[in-house]
C-alpha positions as CSV (number, residue, x, y, z in Angstrom):
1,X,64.8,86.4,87.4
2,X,62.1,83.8,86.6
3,X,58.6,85.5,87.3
4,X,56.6,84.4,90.1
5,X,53.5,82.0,89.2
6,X,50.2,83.7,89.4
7,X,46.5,82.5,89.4
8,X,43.5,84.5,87.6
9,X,40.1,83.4,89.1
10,X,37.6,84.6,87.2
11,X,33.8,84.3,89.0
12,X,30.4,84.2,86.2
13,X,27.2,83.8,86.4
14,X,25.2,84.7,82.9
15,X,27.6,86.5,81.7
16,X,27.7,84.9,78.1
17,X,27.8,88.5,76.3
18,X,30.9,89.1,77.6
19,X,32.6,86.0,78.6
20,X,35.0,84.7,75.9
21,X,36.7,88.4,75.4
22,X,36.9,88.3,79.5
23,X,38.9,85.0,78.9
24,X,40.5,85.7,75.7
25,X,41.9,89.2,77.7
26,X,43.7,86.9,80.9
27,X,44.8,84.0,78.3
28,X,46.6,86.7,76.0
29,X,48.7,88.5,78.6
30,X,52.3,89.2,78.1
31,X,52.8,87.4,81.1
32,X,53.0,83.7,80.8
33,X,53.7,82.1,84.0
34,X,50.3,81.5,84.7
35,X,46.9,79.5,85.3
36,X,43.2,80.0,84.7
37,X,40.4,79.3,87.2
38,X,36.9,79.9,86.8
39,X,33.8,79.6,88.4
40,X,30.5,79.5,86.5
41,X,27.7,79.1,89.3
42,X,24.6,77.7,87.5
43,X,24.4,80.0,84.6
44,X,21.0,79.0,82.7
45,X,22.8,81.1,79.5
46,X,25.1,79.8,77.1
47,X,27.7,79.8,78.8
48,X,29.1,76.7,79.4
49,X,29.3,76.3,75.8
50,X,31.6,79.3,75.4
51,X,33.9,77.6,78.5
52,X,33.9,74.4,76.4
53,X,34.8,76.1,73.1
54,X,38.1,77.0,75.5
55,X,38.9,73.5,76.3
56,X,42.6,73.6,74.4
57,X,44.3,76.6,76.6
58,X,44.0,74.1,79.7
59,X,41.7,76.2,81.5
60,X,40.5,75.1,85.1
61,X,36.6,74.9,85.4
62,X,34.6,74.6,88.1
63,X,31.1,74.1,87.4
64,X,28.4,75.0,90.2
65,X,25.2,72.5,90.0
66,X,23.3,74.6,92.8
67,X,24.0,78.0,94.1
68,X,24.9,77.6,97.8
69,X,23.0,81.2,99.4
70,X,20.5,83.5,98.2
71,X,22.8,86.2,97.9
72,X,24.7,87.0,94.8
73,X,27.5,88.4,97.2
74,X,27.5,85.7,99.3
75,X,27.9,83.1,96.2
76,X,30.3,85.3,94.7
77,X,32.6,85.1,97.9
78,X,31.8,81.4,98.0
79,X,32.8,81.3,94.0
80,X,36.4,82.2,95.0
81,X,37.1,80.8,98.1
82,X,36.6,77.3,96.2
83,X,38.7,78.7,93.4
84,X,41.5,79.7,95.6
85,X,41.4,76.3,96.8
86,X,42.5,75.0,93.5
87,X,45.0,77.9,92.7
88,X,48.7,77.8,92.9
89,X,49.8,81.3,92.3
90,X,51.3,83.3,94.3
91,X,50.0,86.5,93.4
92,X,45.7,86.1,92.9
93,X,44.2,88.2,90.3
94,X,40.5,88.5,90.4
95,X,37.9,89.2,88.0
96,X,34.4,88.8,86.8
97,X,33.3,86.7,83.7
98,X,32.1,90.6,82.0
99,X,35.3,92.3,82.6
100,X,38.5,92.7,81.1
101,X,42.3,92.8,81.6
102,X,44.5,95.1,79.9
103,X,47.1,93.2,77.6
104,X,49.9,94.2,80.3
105,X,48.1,94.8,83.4
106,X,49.2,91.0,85.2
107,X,53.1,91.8,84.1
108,X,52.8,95.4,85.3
109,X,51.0,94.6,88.8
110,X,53.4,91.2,89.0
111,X,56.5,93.9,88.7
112,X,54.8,96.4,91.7
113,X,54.5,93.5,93.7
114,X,58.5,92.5,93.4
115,X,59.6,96.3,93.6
116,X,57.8,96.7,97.4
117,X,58.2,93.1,98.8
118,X,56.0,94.4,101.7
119,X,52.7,95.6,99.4
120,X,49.9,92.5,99.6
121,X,47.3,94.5,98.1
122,X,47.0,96.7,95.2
123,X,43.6,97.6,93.1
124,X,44.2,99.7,90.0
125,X,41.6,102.5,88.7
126,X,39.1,100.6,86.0
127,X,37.8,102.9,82.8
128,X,34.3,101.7,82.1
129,X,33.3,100.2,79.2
130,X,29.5,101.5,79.0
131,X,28.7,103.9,81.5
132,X,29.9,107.2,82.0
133,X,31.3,107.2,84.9
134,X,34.7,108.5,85.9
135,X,36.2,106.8,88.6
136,X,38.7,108.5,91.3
137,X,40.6,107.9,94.1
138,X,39.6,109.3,97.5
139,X,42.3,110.8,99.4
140,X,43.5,108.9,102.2
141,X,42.3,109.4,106.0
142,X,42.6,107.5,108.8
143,X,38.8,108.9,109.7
144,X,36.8,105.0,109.5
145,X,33.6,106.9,108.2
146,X,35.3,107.5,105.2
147,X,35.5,104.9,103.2
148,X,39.0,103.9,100.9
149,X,37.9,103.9,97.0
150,X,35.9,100.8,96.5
151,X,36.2,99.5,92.6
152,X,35.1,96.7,91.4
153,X,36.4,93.3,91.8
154,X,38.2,93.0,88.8
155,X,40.6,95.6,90.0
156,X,42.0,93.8,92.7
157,X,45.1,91.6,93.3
158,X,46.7,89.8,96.1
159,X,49.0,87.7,97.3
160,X,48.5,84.4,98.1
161,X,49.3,84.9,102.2
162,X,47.1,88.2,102.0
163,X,43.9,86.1,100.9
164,X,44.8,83.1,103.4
165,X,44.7,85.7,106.1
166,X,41.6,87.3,105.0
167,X,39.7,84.5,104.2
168,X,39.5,83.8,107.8
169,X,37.9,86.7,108.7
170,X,36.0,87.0,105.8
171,X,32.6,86.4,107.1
172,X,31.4,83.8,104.1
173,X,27.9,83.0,105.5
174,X,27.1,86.6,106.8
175,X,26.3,90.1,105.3
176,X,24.3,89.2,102.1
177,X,25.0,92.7,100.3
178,X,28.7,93.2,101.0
179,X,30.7,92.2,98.2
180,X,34.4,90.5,98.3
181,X,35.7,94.2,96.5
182,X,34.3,95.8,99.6
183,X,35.3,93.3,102.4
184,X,39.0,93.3,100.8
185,X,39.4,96.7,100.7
186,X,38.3,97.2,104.4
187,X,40.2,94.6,105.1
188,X,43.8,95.7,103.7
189,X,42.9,99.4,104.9
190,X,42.3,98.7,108.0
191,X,45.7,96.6,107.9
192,X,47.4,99.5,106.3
193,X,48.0,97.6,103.3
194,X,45.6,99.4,101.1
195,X,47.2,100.6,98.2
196,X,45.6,102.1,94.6
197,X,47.3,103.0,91.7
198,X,45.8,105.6,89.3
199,X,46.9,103.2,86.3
200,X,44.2,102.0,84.2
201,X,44.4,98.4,83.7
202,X,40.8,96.8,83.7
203,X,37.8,97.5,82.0
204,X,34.8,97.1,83.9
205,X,31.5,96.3,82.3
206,X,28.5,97.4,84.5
207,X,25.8,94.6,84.1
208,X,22.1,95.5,84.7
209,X,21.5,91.9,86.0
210,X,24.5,92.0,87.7
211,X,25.3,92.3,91.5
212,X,26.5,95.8,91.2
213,X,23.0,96.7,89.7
214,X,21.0,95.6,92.9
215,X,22.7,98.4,94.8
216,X,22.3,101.9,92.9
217,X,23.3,104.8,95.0
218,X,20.5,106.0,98.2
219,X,18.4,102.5,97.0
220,X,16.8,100.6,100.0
221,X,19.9,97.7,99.9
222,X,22.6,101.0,98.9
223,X,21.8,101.7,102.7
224,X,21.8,97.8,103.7
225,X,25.0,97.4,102.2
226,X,26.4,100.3,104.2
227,X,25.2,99.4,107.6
228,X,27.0,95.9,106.9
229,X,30.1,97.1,106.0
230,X,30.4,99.3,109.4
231,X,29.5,96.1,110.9
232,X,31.8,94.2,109.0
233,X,34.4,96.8,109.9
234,X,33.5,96.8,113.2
235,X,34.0,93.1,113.8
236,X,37.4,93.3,112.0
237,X,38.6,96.3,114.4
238,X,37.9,93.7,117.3
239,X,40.1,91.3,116.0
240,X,42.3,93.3,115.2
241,X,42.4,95.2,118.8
242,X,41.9,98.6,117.7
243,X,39.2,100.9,118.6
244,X,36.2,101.8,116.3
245,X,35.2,105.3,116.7
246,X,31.9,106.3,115.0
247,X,30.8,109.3,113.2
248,X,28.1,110.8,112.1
249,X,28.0,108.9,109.0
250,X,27.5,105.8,110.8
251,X,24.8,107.2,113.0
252,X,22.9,108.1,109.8
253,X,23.2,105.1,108.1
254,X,22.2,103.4,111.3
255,X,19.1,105.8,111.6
256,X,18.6,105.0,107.6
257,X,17.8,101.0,108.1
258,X,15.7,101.1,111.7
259,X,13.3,102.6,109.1
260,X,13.8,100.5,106.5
């Protein structure tokens, strides 16, 4: 059976320490039946240097000439929505420009996605590269002020119908600190599509200029981001004609920002 055609977009902004093993890692899987897209918006690093030194594995780049909102989430949401507009694949793999892929992880996620012809979504469990943090997955409730495990970007993958579908709910131009990893994962839980495998198959790099950084645990935009996402989540529930029901962690994130 000839394996389906998938798209990597990759999204970076300064991220020339770690760019050419982030590309290197999705040109060099055992998975050929491929294509490359990424997404450098305005890096003032050397980066575009590194994206031309790639210029012979027929790489698709899209370089931004002016960042489009003030919000790294926003411009990251904005980075692959253009992207995806390009793409071909069926199944969309994600990542950012200081992460990497396991050698196997596109073939292994490619062959979970033709086993259950009915899963859309599936995030794996990244190891990180230089922090030491252990990641786990939260057991799962149908309570919506639990959240489903939110990992990084890098660690998700779609298909192509899945991201259509979502990308018209996706809220482009609003909530300036909710990432696409967060949006997508509300998104596909509140579908019941969530699904998270304990494999490891990324390696997630955590930036101290990246987005990730701005939004440390209990900080003033931790709290911001929080309050979006229930309001994110609550604008999906309506479309989705179901009922929101609030609990107490809602009321005390809501408490949180009136003071903020």
């Amino acid at each position: 059976m000839k394996k389906r055609f998938v798209s990597i977009l990759m999204t970076s902004y300064n991220k020339s320490k770690y760019l050419a093993k982030s590309i290197k890692s999705c040109v060099y899987q055992n998975y050929k039946n491929k294509e490359i897209l990424i997404f450098d918006d305005c890096s003032k690093d050397n980066s575009r240097q590194i994206l031309k030194s790639f210029k012979k594995k027929n790489l698709f780049i899209k370089y931004n000439k002016k960042k489009k909102f003030k919000s790294g989430p926003l411009n990251q949401l904005n980075a692959i929505k253009t992207l995806f507009h390009y793409s071909k694949g069926k199944i969309i793999f994600l990542i950012d420009g200081d992460d990497y892929f396991k050698l196997n992880k596109v073939n292994y996620i490619s062959k979970c996605f033709d086993k259950n012809k009915n899963l859309n979504f599936i995030q794996d469990t990244p190891k990180s590269n230089n922090i030491k943090k252990t990641f786990r997955l939260k057991k799962k409730t149908k309570s919506y002020t639990i959240w489903p495990s939110f990992y990084p970007t890098s660690c998700i993958a779609v298909k192509r119908k899945f991201l259509i579908n979502f990308l018209k709910l996706a809220k482009a131009n609003k909530f300036p600190n909710l990432e696409i990893d967060a949006r997508l994962c509300i998104y596909a839980f509140l579908k019941n599509e969530y699904k998270s495998i304990k494999r490891n198959l990324t390696i997630y790099n955590y930036d101290e200029v990246g987005i990730t950084s701005g939004y440390k645990k209990y900080s003033l935009n931790w709290w911001k981001k929080r309050k979006e996402a229930f309001d994110y989540m609550k604008i999906l529930m309506k479309e989705m004609n179901k009922k929101f029901i609030p609990g107490y962690d809602y009321y005390f994130t809501k408490i949180v920002n009136y003071f903020i």
